[in-house]
N, CA, C and O atoms as a Tripos MOL2 file, in Angstrom:
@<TRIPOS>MOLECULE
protein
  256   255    64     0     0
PROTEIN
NO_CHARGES

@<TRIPOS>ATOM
      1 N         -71.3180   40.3270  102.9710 N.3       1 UNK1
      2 CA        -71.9260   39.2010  102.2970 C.3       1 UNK1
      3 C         -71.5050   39.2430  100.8250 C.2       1 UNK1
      4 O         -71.5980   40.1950  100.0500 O.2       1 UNK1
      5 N         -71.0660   38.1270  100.6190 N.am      2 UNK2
      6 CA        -70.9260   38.1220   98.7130 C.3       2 UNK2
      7 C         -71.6890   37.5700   97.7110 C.2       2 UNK2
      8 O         -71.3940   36.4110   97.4210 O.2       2 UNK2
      9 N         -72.5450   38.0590   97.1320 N.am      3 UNK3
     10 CA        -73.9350   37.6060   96.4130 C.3       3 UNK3
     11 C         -72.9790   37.5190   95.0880 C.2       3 UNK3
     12 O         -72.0780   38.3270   94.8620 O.2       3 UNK3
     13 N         -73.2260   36.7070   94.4720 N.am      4 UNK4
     14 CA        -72.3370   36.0890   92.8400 C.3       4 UNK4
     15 C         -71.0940   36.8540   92.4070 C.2       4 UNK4
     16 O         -70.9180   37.6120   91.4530 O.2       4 UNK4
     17 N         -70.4070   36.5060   93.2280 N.am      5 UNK5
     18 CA        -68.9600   36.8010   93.5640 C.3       5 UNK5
     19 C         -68.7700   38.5870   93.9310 C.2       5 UNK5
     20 O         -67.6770   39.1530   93.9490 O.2       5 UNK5
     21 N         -70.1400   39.2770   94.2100 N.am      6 UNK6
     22 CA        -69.5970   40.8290   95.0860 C.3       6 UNK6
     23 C         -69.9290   40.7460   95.5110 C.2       6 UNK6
     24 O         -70.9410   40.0460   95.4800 O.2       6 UNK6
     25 N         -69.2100   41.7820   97.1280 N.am      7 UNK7
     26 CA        -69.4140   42.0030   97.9140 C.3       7 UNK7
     27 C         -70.5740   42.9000   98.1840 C.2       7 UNK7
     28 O         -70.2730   44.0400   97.8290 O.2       7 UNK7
     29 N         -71.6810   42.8420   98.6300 N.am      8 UNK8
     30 CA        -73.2000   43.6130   98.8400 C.3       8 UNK8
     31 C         -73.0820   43.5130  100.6160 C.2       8 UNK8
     32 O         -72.8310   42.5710  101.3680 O.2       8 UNK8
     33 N         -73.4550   45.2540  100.9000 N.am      9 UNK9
     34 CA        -73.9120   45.3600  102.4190 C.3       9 UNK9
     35 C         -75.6430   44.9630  102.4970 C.2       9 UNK9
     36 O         -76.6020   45.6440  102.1340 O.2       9 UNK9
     37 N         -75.6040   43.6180  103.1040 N.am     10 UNK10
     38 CA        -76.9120   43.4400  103.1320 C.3      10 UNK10
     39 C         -76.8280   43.0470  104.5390 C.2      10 UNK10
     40 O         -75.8700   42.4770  105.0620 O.2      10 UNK10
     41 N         -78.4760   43.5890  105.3960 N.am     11 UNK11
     42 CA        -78.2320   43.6120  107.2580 C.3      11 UNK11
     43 C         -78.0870   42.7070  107.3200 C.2      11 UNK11
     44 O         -78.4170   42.3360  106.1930 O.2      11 UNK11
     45 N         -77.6550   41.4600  108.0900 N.am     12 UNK12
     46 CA        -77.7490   40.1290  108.4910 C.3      12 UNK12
     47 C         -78.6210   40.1010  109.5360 C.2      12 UNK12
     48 O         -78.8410   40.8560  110.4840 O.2      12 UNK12
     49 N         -79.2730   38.5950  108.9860 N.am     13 UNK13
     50 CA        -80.5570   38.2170  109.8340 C.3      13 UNK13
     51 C         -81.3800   37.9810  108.3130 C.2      13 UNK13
     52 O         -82.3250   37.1930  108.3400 O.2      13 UNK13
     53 N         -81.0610   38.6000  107.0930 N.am     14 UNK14
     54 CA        -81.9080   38.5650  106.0340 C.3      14 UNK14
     55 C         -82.0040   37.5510  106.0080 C.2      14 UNK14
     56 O         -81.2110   36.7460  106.4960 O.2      14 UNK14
     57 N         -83.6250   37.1620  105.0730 N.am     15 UNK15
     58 CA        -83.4430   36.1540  104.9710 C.3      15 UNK15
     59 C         -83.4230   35.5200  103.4270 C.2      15 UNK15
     60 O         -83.7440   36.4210  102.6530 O.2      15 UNK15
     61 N         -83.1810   34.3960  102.7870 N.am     16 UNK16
     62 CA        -83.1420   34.4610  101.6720 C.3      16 UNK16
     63 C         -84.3200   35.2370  100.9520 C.2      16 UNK16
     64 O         -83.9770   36.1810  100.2390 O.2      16 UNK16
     65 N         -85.5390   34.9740  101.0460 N.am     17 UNK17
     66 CA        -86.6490   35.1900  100.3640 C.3      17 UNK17
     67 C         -86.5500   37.2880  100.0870 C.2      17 UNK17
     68 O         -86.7510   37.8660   99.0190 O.2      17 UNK17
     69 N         -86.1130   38.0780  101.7200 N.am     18 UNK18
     70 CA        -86.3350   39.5250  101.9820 C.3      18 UNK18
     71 C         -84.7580   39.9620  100.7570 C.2      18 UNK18
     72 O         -84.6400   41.0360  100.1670 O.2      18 UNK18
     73 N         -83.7170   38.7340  100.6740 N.am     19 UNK19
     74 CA        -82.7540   39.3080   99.6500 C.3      19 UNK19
     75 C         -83.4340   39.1750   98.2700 C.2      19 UNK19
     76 O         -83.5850   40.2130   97.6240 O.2      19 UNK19
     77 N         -83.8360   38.0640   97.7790 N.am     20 UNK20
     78 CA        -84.1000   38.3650   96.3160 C.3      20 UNK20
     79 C         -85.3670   39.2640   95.9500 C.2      20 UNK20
     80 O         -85.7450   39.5290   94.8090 O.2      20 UNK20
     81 N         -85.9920   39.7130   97.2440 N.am     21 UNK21
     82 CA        -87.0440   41.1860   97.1810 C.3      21 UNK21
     83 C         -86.4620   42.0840   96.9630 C.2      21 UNK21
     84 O         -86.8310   42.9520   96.1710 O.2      21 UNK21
     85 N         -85.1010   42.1110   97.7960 N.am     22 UNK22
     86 CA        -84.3790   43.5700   97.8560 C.3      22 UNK22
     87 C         -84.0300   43.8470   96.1460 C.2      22 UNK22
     88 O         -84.3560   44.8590   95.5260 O.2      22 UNK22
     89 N         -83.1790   42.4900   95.5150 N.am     23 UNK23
     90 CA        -82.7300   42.6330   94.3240 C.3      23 UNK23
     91 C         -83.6890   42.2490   93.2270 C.2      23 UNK23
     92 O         -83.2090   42.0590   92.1090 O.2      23 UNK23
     93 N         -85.2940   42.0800   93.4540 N.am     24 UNK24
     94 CA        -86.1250   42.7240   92.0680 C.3      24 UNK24
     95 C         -86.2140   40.9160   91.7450 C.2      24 UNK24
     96 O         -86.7610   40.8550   90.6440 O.2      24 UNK24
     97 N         -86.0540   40.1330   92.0030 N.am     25 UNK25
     98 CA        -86.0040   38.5040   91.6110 C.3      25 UNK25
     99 C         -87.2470   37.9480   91.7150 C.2      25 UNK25
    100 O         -87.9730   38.1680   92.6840 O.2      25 UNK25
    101 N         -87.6470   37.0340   90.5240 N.am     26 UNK26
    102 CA        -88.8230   36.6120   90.5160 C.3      26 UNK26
    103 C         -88.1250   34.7670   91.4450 C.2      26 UNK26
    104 O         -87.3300   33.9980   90.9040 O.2      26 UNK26
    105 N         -88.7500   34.5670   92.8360 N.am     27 UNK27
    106 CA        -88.3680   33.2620   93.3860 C.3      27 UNK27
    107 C         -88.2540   31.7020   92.4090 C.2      27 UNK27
    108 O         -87.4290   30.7920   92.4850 O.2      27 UNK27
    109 N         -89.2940   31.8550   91.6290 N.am     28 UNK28
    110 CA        -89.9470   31.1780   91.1980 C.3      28 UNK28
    111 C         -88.8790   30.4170   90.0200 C.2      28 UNK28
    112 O         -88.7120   29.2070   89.8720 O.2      28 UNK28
    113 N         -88.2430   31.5190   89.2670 N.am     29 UNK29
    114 CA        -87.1220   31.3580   88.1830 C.3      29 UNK29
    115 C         -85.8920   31.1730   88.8970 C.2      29 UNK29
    116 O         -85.0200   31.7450   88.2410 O.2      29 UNK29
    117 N         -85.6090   30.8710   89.4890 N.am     30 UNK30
    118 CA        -83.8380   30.6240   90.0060 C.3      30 UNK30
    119 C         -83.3750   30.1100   90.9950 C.2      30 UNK30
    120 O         -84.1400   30.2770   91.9450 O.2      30 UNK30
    121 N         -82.3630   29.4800   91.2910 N.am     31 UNK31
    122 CA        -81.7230   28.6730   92.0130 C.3      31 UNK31
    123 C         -81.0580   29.0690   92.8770 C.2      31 UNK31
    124 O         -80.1140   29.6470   92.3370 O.2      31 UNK31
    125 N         -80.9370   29.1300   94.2200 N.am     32 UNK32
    126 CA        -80.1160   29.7580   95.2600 C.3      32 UNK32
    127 C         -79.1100   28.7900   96.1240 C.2      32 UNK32
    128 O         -79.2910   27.8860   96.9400 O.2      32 UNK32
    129 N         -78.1300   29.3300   95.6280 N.am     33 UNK33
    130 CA        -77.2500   28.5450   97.1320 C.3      33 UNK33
    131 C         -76.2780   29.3570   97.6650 C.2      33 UNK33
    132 O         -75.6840   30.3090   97.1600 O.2      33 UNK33
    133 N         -76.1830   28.7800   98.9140 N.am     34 UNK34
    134 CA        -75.9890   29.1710  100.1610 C.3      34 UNK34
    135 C         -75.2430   28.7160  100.9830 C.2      34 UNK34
    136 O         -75.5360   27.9700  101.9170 O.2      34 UNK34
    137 N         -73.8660   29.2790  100.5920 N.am     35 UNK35
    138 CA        -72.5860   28.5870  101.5830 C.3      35 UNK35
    139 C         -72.2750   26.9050  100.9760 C.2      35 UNK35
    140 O         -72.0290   25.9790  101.7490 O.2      35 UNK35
    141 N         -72.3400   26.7590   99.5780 N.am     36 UNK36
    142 CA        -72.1950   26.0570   98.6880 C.3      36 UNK36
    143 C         -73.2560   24.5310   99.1330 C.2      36 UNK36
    144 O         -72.8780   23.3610   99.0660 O.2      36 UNK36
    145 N         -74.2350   24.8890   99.4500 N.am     37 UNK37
    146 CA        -75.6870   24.5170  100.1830 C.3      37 UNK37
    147 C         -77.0470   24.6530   99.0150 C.2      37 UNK37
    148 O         -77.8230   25.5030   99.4530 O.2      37 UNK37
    149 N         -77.4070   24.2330   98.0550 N.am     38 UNK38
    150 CA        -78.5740   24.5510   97.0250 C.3      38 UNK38
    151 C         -79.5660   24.3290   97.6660 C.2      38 UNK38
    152 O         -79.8440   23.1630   97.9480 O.2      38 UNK38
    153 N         -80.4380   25.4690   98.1040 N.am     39 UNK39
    154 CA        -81.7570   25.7160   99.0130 C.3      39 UNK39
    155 C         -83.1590   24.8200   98.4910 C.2      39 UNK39
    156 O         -83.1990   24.7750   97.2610 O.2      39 UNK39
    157 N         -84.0540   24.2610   99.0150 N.am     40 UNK40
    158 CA        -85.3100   24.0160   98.3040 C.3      40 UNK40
    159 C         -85.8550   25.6340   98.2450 C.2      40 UNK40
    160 O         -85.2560   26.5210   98.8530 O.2      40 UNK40
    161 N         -86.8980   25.8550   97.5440 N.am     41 UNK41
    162 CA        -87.5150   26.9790   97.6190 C.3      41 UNK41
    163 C         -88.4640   26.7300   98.7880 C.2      41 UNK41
    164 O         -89.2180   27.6900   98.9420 O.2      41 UNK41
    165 N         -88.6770   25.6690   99.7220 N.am     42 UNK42
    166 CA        -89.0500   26.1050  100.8620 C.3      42 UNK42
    167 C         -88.7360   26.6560  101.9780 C.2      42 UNK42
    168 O         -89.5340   27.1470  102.7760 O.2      42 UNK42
    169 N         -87.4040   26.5940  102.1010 N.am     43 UNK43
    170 CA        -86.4440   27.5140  102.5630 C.3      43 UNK43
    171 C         -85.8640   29.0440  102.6680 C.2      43 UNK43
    172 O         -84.9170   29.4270  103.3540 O.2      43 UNK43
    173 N         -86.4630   29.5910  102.0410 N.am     44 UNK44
    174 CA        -86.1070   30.7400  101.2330 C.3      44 UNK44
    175 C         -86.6230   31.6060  102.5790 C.2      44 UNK44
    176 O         -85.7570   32.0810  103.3130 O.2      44 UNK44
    177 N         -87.9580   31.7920  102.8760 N.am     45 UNK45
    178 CA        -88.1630   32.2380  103.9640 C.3      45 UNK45
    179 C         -87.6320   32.2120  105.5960 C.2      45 UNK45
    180 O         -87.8010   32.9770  106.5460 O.2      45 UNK45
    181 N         -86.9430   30.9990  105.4190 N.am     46 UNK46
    182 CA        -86.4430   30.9770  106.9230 C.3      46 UNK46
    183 C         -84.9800   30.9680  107.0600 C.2      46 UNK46
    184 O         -84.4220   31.2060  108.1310 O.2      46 UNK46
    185 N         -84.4840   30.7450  106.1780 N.am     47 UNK47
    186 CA        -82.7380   30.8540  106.0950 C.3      47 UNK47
    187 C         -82.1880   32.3980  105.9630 C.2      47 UNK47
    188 O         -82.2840   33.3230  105.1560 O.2      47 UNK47
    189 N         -81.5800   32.1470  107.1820 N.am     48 UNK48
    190 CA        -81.2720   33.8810  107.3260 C.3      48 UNK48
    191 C         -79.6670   34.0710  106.8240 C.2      48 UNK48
    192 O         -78.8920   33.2630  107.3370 O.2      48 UNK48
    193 N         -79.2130   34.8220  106.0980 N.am     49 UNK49
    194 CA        -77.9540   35.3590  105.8570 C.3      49 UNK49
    195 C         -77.1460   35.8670  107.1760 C.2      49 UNK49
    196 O         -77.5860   36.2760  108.2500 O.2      49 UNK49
    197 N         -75.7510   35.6890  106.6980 N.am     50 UNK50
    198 CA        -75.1230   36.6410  107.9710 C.3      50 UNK50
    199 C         -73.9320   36.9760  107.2440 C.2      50 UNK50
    200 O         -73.3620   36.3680  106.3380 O.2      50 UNK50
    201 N         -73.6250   38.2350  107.9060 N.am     51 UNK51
    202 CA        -72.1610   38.7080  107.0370 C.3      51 UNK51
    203 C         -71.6360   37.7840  105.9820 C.2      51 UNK51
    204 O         -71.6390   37.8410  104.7520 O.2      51 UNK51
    205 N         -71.0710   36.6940  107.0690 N.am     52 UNK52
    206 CA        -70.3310   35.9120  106.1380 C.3      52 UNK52
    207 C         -70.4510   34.8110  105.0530 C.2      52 UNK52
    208 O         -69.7570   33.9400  104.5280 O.2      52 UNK52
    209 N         -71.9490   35.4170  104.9880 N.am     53 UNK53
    210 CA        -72.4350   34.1160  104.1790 C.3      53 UNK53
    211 C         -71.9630   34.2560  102.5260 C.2      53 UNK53
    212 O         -71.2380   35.1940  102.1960 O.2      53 UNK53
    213 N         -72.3290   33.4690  101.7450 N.am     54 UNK54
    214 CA        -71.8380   33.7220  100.3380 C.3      54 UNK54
    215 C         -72.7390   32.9890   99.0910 C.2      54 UNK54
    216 O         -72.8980   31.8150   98.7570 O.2      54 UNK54
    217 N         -73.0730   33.8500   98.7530 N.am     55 UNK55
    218 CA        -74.8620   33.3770   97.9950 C.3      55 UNK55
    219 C         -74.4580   33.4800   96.4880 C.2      55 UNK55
    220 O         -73.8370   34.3490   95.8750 O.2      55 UNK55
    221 N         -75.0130   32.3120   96.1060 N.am     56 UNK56
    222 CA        -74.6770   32.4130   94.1650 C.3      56 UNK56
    223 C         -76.5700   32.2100   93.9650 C.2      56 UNK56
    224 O         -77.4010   31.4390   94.4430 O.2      56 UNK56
    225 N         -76.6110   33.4030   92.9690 N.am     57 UNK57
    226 CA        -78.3160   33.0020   92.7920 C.3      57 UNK57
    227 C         -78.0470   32.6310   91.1520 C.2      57 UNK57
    228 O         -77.0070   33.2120   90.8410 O.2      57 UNK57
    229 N         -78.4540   32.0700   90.2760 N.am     58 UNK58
    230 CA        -78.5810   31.2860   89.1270 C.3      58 UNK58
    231 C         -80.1720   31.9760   88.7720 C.2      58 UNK58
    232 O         -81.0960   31.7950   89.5650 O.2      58 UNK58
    233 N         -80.3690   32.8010   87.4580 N.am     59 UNK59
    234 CA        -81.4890   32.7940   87.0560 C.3      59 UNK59
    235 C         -81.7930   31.5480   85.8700 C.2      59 UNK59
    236 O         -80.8590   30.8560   85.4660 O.2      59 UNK59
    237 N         -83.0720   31.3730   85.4170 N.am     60 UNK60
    238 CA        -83.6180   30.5270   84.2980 C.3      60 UNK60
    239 C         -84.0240   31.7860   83.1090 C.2      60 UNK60
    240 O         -84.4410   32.9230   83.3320 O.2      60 UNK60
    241 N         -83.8250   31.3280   82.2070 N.am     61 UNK61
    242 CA        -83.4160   32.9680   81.0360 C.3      61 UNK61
    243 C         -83.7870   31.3230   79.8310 C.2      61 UNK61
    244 O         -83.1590   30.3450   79.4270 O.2      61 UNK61
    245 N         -85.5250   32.0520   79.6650 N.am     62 UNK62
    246 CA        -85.9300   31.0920   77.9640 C.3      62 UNK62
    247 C         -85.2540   31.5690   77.1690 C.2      62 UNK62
    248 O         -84.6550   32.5950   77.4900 O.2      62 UNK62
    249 N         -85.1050   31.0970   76.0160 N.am     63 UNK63
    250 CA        -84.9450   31.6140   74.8750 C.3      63 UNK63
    251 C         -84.7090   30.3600   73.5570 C.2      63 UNK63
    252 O         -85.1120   29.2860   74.0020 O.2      63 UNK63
    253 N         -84.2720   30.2310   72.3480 N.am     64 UNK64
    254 CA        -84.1550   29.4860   71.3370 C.3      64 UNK64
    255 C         -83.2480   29.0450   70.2600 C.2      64 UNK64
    256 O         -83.6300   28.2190   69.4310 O.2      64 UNK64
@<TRIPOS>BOND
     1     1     2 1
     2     2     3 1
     3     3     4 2
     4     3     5 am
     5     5     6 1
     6     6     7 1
     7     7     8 2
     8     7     9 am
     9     9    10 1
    10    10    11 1
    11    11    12 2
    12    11    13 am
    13    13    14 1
    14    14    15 1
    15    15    16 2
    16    15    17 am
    17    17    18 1
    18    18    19 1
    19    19    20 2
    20    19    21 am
    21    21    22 1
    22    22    23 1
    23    23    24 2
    24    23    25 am
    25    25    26 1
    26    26    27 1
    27    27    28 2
    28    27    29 am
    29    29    30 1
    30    30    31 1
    31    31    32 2
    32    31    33 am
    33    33    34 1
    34    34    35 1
    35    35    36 2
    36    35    37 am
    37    37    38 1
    38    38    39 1
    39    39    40 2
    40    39    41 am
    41    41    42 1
    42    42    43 1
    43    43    44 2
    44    43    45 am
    45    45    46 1
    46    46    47 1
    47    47    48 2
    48    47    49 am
    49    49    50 1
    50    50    51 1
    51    51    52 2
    52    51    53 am
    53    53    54 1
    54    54    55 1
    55    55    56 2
    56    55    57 am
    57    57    58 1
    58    58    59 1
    59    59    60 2
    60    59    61 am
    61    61    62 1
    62    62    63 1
    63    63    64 2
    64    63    65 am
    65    65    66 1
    66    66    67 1
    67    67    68 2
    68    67    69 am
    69    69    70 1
    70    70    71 1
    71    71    72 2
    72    71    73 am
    73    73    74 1
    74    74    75 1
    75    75    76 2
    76    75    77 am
    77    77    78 1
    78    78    79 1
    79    79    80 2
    80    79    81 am
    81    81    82 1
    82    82    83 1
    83    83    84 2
    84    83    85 am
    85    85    86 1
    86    86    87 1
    87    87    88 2
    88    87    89 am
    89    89    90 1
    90    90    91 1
    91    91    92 2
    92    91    93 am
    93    93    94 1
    94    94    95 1
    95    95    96 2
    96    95    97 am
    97    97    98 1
    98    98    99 1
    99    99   100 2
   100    99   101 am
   101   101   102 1
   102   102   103 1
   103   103   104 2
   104   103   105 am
   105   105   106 1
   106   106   107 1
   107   107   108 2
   108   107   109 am
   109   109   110 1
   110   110   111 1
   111   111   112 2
   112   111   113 am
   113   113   114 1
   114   114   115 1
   115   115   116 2
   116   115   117 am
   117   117   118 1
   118   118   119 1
   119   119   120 2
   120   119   121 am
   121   121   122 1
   122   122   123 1
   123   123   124 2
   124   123   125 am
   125   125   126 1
   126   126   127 1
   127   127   128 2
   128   127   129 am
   129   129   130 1
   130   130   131 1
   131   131   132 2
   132   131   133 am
   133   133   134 1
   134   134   135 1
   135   135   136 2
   136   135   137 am
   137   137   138 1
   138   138   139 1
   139   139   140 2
   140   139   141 am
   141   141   142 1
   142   142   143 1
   143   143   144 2
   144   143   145 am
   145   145   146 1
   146   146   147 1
   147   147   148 2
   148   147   149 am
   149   149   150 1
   150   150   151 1
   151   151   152 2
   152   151   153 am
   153   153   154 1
   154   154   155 1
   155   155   156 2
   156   155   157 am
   157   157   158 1
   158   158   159 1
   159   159   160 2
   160   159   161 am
   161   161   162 1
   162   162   163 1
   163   163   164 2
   164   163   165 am
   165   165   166 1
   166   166   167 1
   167   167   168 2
   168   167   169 am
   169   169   170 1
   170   170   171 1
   171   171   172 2
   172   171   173 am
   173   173   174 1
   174   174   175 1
   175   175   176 2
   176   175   177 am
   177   177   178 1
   178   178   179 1
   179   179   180 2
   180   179   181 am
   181   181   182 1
   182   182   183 1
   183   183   184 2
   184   183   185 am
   185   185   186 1
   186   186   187 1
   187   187   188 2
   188   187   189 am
   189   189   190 1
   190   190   191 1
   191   191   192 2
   192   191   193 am
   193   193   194 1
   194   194   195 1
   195   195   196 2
   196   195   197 am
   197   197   198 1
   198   198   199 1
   199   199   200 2
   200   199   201 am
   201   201   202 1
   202   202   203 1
   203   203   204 2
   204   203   205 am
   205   205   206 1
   206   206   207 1
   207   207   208 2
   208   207   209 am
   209   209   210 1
   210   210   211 1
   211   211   212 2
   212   211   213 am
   213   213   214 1
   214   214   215 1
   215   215   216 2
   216   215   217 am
   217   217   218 1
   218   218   219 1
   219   219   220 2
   220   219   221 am
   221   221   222 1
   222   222   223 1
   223   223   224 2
   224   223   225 am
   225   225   226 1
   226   226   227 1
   227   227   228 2
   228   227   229 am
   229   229   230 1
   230   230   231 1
   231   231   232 2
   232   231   233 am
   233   233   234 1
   234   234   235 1
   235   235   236 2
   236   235   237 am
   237   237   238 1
   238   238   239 1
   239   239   240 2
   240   239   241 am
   241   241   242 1
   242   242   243 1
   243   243   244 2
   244   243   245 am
   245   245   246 1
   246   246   247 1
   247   247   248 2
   248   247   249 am
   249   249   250 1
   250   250   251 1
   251   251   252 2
   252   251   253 am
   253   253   254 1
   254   254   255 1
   255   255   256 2
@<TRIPOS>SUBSTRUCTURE
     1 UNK1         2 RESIDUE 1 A UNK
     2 UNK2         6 RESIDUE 1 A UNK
     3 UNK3        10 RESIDUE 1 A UNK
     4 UNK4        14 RESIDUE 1 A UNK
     5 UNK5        18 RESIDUE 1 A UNK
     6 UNK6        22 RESIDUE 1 A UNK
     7 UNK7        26 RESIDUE 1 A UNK
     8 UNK8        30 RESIDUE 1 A UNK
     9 UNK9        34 RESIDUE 1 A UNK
    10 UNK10       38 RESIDUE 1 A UNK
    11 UNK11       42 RESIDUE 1 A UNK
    12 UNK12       46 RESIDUE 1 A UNK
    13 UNK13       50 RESIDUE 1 A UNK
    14 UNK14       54 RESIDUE 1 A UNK
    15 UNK15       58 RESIDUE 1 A UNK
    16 UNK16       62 RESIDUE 1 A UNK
    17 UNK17       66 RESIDUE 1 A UNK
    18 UNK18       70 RESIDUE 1 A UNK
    19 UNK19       74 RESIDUE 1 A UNK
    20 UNK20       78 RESIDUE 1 A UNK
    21 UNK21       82 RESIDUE 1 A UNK
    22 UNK22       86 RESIDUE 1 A UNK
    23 UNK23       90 RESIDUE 1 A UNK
    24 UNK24       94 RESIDUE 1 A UNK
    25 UNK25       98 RESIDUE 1 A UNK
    26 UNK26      102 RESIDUE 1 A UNK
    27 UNK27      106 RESIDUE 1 A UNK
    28 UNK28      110 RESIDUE 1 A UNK
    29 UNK29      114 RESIDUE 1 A UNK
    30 UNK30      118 RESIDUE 1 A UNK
    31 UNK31      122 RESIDUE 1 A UNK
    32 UNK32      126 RESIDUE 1 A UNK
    33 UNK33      130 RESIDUE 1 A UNK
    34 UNK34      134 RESIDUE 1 A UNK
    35 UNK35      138 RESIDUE 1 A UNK
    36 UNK36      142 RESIDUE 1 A UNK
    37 UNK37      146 RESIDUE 1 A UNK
    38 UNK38      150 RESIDUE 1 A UNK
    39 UNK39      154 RESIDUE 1 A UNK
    40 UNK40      158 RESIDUE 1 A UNK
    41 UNK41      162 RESIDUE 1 A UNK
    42 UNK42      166 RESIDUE 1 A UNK
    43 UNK43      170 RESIDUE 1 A UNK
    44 UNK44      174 RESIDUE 1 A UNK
    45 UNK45      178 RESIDUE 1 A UNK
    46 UNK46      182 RESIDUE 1 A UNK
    47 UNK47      186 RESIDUE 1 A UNK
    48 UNK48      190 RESIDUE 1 A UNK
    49 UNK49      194 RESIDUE 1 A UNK
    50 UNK50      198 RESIDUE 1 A UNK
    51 UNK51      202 RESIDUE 1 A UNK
    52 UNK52      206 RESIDUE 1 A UNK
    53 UNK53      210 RESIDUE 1 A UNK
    54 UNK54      214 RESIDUE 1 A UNK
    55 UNK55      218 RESIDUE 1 A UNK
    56 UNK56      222 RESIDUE 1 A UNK
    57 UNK57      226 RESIDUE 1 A UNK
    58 UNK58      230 RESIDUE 1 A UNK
    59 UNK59      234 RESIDUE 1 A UNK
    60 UNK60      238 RESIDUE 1 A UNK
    61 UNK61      242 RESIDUE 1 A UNK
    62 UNK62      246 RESIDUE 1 A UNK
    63 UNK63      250 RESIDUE 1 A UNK
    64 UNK64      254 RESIDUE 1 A UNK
């Protein structure tokens, strides 16, 4: 699987929501897409990864 352009062994079957647990991500701040697919965040729970999938996550970062 390639999460923002590396390659990460993550099991397939994950699903979006159990990946950005694995990697420490608050859901709430960032944007996920998925096989060039931009997820609702209701999705997150049921969209499962597989090997070949290819995930760009986008955080939201305040500042001034």
């Amino acid at each position: 699987m390639i999460i923002n352009g590396e390659a990460m062994d993550i099991k397939e079957g994950t699903t979006v929501s159990e990946l950005l647990k694995i990697l420490n991500l608050d859901c709430q701040k960032i944007v996920v897409e998925v096989d060039l697919e931009i997820l609702n965040k209701d999705k997150f729970a049921t969209r499962m990864l597989t090997s070949e999938s290819k995930v760009e996550i986008i955080r939201f970062v305040g500042g001034g």
